[in-house]
Backbone and ligand atoms as CSV (ligand in chain L), in Angstrom:
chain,resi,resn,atom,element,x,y,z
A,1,UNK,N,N,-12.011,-6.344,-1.934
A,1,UNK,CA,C,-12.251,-7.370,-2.952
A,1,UNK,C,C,-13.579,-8.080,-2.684
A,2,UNK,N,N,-14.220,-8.358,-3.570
A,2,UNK,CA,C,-15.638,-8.890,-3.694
A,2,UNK,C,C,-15.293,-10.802,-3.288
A,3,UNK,N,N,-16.239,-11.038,-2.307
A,3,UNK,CA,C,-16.150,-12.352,-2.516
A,3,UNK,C,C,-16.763,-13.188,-3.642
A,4,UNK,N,N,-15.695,-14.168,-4.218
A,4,UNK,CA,C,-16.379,-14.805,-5.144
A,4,UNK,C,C,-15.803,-14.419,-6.619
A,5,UNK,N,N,-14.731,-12.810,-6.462
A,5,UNK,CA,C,-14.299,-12.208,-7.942
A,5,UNK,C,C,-13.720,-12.932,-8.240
A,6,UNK,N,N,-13.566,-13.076,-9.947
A,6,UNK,CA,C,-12.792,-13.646,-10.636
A,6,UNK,C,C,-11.395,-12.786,-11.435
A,7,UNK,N,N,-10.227,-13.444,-11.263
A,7,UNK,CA,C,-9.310,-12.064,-11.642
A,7,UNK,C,C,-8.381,-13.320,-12.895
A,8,UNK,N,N,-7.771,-12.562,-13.420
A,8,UNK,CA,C,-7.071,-13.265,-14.551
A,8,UNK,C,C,-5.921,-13.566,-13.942
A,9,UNK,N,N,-5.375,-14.788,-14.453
A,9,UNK,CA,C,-4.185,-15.626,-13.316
A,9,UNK,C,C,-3.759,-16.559,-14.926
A,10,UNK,N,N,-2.312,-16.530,-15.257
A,10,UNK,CA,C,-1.693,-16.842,-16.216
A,10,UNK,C,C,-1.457,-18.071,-16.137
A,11,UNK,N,N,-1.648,-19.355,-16.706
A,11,UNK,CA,C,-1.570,-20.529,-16.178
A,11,UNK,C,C,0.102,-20.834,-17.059
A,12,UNK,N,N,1.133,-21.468,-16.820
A,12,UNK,CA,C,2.355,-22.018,-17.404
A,12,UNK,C,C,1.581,-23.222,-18.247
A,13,UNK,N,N,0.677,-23.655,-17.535
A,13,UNK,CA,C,0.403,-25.562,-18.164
A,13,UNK,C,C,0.120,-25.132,-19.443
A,14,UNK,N,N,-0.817,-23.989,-19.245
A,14,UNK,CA,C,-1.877,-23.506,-21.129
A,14,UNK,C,C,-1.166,-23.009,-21.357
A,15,UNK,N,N,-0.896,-21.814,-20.946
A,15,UNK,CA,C,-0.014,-20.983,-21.690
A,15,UNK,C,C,-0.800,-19.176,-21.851
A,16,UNK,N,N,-2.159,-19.779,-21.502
A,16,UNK,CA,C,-3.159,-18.736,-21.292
A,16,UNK,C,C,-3.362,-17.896,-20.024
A,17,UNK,N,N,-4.198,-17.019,-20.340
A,17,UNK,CA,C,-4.932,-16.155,-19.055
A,17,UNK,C,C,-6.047,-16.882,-18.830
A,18,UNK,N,N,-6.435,-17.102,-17.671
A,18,UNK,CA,C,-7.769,-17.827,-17.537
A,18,UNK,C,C,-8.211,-16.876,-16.207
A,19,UNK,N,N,-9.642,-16.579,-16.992
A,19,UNK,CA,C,-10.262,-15.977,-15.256
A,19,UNK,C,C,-10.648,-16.932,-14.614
A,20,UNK,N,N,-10.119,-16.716,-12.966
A,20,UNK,CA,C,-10.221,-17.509,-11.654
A,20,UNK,C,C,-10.809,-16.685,-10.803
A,21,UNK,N,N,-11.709,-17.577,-10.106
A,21,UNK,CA,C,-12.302,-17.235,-8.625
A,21,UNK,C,C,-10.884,-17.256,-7.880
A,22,UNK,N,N,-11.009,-16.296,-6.679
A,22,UNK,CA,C,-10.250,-15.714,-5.809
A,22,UNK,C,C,-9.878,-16.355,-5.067
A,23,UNK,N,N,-8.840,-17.247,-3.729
A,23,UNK,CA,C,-8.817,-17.882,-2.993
A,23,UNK,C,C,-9.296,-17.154,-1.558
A,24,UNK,N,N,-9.953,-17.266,-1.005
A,24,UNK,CA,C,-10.230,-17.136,0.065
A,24,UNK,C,C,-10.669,-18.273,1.461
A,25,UNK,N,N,-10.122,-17.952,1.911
A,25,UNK,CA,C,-9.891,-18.735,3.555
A,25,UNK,C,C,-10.007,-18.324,4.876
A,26,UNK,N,N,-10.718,-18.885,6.019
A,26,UNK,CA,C,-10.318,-18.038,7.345
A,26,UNK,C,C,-9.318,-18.910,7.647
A,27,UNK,N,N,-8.342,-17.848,8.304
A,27,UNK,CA,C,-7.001,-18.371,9.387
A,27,UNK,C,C,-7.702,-19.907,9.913
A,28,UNK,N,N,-8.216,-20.331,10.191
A,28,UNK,CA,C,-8.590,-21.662,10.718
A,28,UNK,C,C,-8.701,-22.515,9.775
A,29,UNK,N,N,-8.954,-22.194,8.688
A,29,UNK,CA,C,-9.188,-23.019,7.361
A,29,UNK,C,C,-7.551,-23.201,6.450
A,30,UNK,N,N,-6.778,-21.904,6.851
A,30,UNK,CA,C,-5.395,-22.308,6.319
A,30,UNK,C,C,-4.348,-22.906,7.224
A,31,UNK,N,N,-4.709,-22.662,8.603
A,31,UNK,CA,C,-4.056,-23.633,9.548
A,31,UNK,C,C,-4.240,-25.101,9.027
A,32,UNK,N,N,-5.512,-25.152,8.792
A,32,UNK,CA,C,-5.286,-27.014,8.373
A,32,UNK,C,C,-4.852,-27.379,7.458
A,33,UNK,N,N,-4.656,-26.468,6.531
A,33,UNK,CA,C,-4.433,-27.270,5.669
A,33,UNK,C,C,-2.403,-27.059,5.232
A,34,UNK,N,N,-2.019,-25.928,6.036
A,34,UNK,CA,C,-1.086,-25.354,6.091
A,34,UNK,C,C,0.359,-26.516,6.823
A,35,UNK,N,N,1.781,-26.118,6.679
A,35,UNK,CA,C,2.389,-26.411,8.007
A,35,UNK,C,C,2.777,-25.072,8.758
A,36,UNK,N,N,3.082,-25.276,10.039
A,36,UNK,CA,C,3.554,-24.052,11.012
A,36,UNK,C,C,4.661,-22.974,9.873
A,37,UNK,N,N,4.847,-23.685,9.211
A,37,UNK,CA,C,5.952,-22.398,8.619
A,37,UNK,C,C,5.647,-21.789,7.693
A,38,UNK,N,N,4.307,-22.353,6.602
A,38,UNK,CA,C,3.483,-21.870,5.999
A,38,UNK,C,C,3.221,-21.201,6.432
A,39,UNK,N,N,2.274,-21.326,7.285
A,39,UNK,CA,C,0.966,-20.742,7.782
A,39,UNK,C,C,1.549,-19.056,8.240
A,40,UNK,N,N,2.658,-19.347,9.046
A,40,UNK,CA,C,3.260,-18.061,9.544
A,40,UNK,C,C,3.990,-16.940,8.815
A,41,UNK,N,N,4.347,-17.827,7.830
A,41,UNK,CA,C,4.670,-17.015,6.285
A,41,UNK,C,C,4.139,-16.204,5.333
A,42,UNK,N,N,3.332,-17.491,5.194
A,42,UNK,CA,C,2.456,-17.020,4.316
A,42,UNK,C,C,1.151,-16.066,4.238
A,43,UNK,N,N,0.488,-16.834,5.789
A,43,UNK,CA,C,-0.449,-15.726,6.279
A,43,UNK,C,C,-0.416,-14.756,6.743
A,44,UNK,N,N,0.766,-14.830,7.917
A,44,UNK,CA,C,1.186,-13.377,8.804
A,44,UNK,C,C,2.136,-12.792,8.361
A,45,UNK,N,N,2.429,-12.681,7.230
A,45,UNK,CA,C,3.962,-12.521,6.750
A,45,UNK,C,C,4.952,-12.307,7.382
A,46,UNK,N,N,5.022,-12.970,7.534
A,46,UNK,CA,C,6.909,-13.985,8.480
A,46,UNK,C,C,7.979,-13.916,7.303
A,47,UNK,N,N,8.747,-13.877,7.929
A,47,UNK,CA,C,10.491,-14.352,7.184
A,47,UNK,C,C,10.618,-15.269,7.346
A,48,UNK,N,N,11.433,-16.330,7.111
A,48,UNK,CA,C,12.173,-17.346,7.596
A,48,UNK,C,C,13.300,-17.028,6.972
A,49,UNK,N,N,14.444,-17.621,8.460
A,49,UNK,CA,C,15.933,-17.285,8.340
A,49,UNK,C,C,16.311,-17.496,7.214
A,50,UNK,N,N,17.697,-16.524,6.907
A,50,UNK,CA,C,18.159,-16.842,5.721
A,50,UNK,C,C,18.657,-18.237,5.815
A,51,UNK,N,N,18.833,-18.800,4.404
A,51,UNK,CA,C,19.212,-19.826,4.188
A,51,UNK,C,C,18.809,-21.374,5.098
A,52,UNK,N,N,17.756,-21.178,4.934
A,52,UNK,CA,C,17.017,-22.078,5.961
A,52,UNK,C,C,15.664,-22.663,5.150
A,53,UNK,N,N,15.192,-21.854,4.288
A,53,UNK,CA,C,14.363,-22.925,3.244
A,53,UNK,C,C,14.593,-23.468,2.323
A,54,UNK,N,N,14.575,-24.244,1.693
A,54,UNK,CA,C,14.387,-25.473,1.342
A,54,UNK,C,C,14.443,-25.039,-0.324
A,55,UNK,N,N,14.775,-23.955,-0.860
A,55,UNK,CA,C,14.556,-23.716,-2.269
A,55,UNK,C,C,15.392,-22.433,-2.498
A,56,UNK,N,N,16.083,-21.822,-1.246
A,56,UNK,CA,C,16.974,-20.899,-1.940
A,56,UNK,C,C,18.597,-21.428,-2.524
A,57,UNK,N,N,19.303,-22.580,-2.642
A,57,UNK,CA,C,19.691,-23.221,-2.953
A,57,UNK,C,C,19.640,-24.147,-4.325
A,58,UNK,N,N,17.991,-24.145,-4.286
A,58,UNK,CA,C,17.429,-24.820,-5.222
A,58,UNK,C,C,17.744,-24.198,-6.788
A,59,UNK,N,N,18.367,-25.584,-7.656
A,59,UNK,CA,C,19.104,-25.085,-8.941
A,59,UNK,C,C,18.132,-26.056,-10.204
A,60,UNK,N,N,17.096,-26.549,-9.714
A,60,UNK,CA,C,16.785,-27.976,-10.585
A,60,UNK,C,C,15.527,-26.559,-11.260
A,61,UNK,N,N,15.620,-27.565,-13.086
A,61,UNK,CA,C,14.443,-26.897,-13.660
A,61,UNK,C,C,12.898,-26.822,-13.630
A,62,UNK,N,N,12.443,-25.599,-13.510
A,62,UNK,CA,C,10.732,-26.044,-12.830
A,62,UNK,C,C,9.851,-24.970,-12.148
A,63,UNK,N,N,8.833,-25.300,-11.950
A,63,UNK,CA,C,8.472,-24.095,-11.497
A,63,UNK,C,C,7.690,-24.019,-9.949
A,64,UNK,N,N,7.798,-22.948,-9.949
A,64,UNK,CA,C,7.673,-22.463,-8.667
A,64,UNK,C,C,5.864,-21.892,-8.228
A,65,UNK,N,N,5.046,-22.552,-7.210
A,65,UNK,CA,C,3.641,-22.470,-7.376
A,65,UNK,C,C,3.606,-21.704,-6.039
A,66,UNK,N,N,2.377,-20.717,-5.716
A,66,UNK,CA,C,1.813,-20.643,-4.188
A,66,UNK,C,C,1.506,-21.761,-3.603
A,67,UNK,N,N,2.174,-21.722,-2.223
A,67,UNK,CA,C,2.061,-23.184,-1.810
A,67,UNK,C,C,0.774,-22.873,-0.753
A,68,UNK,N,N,0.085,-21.974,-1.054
A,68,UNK,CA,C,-1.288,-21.812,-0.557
A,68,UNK,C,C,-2.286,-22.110,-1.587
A,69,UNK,N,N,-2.183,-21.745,-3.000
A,69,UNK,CA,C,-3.632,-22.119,-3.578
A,69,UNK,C,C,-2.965,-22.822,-4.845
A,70,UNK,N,N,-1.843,-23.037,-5.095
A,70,UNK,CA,C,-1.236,-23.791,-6.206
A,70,UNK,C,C,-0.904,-22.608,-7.984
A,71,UNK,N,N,-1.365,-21.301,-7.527
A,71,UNK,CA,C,-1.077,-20.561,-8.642
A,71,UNK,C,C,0.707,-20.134,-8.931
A,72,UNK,N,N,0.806,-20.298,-10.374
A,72,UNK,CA,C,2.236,-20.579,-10.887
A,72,UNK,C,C,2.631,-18.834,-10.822
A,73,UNK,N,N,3.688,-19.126,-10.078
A,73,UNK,CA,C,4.209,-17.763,-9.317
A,73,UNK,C,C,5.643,-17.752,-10.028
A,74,UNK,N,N,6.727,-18.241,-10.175
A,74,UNK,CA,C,8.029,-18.168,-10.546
A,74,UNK,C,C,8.486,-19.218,-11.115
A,75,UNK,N,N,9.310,-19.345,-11.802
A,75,UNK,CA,C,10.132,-19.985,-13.115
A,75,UNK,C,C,11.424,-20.254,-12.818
A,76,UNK,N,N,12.403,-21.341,-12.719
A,76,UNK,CA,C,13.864,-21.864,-11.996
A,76,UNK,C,C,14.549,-21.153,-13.452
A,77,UNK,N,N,13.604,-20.230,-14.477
A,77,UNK,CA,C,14.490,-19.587,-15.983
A,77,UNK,C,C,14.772,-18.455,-15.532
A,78,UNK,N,N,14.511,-17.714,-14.483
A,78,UNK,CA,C,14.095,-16.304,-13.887
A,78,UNK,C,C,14.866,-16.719,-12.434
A,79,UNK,N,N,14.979,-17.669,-12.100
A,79,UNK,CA,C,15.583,-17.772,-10.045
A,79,UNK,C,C,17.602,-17.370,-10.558
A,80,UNK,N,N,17.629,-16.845,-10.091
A,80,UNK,CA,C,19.324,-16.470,-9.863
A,80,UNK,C,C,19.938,-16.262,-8.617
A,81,UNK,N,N,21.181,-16.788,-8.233
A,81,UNK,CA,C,22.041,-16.703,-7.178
A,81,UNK,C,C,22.394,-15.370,-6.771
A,82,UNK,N,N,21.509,-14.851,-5.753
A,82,UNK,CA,C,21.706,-13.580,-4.953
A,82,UNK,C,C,22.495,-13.612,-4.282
A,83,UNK,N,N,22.726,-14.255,-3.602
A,83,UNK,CA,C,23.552,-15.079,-2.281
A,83,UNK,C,C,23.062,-14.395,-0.769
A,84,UNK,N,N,21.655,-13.925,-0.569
A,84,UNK,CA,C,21.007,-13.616,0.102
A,84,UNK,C,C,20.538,-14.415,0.991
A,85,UNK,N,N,20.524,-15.801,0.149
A,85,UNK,CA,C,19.692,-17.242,1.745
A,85,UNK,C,C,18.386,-17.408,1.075
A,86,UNK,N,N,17.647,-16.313,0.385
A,86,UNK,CA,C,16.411,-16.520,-0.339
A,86,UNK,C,C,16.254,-16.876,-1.666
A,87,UNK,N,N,15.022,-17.885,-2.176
A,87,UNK,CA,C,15.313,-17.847,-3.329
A,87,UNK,C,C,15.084,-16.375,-3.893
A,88,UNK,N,N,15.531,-16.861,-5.181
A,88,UNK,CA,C,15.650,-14.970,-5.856
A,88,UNK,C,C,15.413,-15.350,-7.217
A,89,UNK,N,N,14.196,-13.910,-7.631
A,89,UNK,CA,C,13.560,-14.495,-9.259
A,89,UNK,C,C,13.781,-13.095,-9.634
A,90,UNK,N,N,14.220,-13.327,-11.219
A,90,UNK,CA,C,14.108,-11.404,-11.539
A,90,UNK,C,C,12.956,-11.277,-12.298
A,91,UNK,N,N,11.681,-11.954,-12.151
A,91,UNK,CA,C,10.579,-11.291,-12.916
A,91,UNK,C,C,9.685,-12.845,-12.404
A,92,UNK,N,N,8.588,-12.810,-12.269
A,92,UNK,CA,C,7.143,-13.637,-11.917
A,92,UNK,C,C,6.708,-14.636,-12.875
A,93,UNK,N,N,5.860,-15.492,-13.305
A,93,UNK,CA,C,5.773,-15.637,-14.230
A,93,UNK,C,C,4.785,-14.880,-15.245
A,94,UNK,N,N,4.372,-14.158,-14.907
A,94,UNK,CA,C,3.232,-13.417,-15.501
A,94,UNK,C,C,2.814,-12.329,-14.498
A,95,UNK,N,N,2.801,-10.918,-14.470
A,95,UNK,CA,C,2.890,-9.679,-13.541
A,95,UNK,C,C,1.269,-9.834,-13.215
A,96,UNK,N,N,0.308,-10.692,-14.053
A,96,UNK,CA,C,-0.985,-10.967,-13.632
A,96,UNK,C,C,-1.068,-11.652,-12.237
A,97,UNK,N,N,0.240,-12.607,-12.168
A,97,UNK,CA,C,0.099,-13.634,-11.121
A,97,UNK,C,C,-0.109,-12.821,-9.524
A,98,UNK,N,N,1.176,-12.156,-9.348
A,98,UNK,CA,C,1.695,-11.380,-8.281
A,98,UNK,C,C,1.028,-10.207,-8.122
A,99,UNK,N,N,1.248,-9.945,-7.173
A,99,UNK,CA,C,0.366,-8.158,-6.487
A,99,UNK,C,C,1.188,-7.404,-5.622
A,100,UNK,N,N,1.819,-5.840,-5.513
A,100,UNK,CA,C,2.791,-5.451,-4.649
A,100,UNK,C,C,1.795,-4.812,-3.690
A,101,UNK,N,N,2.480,-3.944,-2.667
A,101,UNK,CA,C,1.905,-3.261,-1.778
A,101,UNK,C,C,2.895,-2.949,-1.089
A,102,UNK,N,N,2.896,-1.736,-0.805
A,102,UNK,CA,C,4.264,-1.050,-0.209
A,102,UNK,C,C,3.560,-1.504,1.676
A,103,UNK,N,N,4.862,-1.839,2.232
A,103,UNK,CA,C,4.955,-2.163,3.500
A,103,UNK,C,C,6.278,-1.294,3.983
A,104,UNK,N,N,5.809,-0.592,5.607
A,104,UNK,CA,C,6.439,-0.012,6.169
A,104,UNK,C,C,6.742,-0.471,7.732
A,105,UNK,N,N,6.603,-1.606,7.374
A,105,UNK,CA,C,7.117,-2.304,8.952
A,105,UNK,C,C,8.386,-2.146,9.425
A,106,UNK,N,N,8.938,-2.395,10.208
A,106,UNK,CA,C,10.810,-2.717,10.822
A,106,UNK,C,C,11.091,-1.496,10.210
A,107,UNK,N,N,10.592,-0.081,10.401
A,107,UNK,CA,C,11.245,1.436,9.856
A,107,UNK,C,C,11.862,1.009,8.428
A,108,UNK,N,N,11.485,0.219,7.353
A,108,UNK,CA,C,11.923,0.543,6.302
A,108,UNK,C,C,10.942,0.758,5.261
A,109,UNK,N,N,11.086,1.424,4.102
A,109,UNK,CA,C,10.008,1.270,3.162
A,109,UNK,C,C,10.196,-0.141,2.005
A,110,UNK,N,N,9.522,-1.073,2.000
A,110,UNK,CA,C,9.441,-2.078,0.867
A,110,UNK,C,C,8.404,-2.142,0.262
A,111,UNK,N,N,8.553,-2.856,-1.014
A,111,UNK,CA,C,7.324,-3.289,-1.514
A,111,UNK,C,C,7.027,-4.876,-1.423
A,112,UNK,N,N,6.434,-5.481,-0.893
A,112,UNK,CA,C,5.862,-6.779,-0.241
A,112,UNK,C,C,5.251,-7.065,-1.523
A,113,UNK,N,N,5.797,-8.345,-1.810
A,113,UNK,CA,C,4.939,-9.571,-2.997
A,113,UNK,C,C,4.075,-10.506,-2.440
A,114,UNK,N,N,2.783,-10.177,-3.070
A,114,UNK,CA,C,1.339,-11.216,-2.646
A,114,UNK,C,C,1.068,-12.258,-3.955
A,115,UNK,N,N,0.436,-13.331,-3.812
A,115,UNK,CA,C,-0.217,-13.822,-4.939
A,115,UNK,C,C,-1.549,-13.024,-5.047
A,116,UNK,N,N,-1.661,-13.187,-6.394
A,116,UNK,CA,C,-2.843,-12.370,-6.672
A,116,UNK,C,C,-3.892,-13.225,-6.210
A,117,UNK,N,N,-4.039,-14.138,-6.114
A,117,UNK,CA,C,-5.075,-15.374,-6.191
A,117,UNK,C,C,-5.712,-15.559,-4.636
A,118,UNK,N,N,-5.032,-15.503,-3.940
A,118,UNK,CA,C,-5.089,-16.105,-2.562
A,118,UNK,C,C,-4.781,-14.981,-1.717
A,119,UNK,N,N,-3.795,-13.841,-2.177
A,119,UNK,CA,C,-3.184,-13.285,-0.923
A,119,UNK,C,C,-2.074,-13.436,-0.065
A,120,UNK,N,N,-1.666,-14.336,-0.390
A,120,UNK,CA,C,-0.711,-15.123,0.657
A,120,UNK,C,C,1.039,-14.286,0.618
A,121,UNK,N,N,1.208,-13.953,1.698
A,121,UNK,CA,C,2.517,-12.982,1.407
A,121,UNK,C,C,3.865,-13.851,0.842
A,122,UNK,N,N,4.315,-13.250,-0.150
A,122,UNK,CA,C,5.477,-14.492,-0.989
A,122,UNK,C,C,6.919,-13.791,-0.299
A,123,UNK,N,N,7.164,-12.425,-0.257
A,123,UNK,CA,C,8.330,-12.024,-0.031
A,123,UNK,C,C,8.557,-10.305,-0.424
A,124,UNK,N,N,9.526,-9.990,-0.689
A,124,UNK,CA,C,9.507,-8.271,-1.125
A,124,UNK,C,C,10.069,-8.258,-2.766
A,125,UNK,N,N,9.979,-7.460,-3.027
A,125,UNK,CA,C,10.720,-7.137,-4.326
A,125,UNK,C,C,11.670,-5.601,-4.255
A,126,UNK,N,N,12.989,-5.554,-4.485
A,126,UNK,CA,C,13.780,-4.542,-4.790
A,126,UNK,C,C,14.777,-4.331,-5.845
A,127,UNK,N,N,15.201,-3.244,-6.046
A,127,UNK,CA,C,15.667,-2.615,-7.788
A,127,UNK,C,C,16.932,-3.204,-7.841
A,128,UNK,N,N,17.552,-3.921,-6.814
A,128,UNK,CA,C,18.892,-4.177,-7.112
A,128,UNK,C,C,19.147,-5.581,-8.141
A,129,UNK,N,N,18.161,-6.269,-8.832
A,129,UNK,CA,C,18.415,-7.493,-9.654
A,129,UNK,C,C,18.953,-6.832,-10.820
A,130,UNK,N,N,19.258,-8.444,-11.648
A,130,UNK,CA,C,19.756,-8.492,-12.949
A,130,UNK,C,C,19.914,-7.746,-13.812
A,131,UNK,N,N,20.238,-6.893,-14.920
A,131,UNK,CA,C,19.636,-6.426,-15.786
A,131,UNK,C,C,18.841,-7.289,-16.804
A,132,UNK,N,N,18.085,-6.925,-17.253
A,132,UNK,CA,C,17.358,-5.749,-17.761
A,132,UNK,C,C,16.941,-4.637,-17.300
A,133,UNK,N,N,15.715,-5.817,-16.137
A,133,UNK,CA,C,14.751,-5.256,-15.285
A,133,UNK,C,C,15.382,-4.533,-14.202
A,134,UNK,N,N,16.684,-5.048,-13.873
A,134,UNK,CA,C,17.269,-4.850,-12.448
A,134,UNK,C,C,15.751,-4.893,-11.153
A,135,UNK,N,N,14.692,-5.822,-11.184
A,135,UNK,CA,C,14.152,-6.722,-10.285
A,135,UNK,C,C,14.969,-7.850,-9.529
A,136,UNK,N,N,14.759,-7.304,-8.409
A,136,UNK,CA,C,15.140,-9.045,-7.253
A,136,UNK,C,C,13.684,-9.291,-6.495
A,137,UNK,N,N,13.252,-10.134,-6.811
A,137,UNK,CA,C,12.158,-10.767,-5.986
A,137,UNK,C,C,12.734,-11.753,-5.101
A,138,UNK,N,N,13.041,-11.108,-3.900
A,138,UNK,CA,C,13.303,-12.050,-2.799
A,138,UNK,C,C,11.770,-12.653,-2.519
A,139,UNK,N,N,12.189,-13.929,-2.528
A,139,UNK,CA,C,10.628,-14.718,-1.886
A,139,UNK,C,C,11.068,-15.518,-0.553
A,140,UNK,N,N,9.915,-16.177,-0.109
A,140,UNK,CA,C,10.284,-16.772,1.153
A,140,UNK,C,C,10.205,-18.461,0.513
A,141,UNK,N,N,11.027,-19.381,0.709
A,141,UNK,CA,C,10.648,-20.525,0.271
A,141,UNK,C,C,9.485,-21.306,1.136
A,142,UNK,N,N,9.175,-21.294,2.142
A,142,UNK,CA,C,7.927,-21.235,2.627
A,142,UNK,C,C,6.739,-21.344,1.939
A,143,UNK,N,N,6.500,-19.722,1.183
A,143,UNK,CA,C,5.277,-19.488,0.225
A,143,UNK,C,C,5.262,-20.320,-1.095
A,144,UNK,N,N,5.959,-20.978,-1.215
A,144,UNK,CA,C,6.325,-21.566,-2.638
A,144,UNK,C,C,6.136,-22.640,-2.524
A,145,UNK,N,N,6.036,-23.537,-3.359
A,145,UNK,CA,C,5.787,-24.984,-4.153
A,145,UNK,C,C,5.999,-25.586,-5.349
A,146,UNK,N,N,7.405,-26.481,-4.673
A,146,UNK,CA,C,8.457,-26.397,-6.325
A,146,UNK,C,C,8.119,-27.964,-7.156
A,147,UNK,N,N,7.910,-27.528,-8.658
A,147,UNK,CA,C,7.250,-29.003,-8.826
A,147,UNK,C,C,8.393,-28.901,-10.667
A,148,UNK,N,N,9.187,-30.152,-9.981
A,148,UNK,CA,C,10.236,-30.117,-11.348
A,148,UNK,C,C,9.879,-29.695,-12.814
A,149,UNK,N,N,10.668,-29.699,-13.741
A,149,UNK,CA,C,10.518,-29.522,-15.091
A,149,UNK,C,C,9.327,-31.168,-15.293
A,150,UNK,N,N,10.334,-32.177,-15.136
A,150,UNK,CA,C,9.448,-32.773,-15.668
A,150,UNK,C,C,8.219,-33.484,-15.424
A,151,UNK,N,N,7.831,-33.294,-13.814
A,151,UNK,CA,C,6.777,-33.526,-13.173
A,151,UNK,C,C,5.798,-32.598,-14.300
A,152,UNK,N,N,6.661,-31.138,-14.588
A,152,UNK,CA,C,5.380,-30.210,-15.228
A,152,UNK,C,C,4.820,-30.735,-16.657
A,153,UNK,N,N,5.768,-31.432,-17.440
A,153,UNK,CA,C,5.068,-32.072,-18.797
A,153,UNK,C,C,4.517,-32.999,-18.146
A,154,UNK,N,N,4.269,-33.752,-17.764
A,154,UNK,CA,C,3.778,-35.145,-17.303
A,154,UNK,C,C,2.524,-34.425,-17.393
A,155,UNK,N,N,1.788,-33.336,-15.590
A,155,UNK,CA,C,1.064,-32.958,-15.938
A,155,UNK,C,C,0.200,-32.287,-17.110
A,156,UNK,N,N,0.726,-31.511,-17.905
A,156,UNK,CA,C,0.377,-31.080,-18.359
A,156,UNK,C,C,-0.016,-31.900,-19.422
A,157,UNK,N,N,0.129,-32.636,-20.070
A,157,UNK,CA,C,-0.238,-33.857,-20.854
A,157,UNK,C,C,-1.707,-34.276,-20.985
L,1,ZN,ZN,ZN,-1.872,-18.154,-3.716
């Protein structure tokens, strides 16, 4: 990736595609601004235990941002009770937002969810969700940044 590219990133507030410059950071630059569970999440792609963050539980309306560069990643219209410990979305908010990449770590084959924007590892995605799609986007609540329904009109205003 070119430093400096601009890639199309779906905003919820507009409602539009807007081309964005890329997030980029060195590890020293997302340490600060990060916490330890971020940072290890998001940057090194870490797990955190099931049922141990802070949003797989989470039932309130609203949406769900990279809690590395603030791009709108998932929708509480799309999060459903997996009963996995993670939150769980059956579709992104826009397939512009997110980026896969098959990962073969711990002898299994997955496909690993990135923000498109930043990079920042969100979680895996596998075929066993909902129908339509039958998508489960397990994410890590870590990578995320949940900002209510109505915090989002306020802003958006
Ligand atoms: Zn991001």
């Amino acid at each position: 990736m070119q430093k400096g590219q601009k890639i199309p990133i779906y905003s919820v507030f507009t409602g539009r595609t807007e081309n964005l410059e890329r997030v980029e950071k060195t590890d020293s630059e997302w340490k600060a601004i990060l916490t330890a569970d971020q940072y290890e999440v998001a940057r090194k792609k870490g797990t955190e235990p099931a049922f141990t963050g802070k949003y797989h539980d989470c039932k309130e309306p609203g949406l769900y941002r990279c809690a590395c560069c603030g791009t709108d990643l998932f929708s509480s219209d799309r999060k459903f009770g997996s009963g996995t410990g993670w939150p769980s979305f059956s579709a992104p908010v826009s397939p512009l937002n997110v980026l896969s990449a098959p990962d073969r770590s711990y002898g299994m084959v997955r496909t690993e969810v990135l923000c498109a924007r930043c990079g920042a590892h969100l979680g895996h995605v596998f075929d066993d969700g909902p129908a339509p799609a039958f998508k489960r986007y397990c994410m890590n609540s870590a990578s995320l940044a949940f900002i209510r329904r109505s915090q989002t009109i306020q802003k958006s205003v």
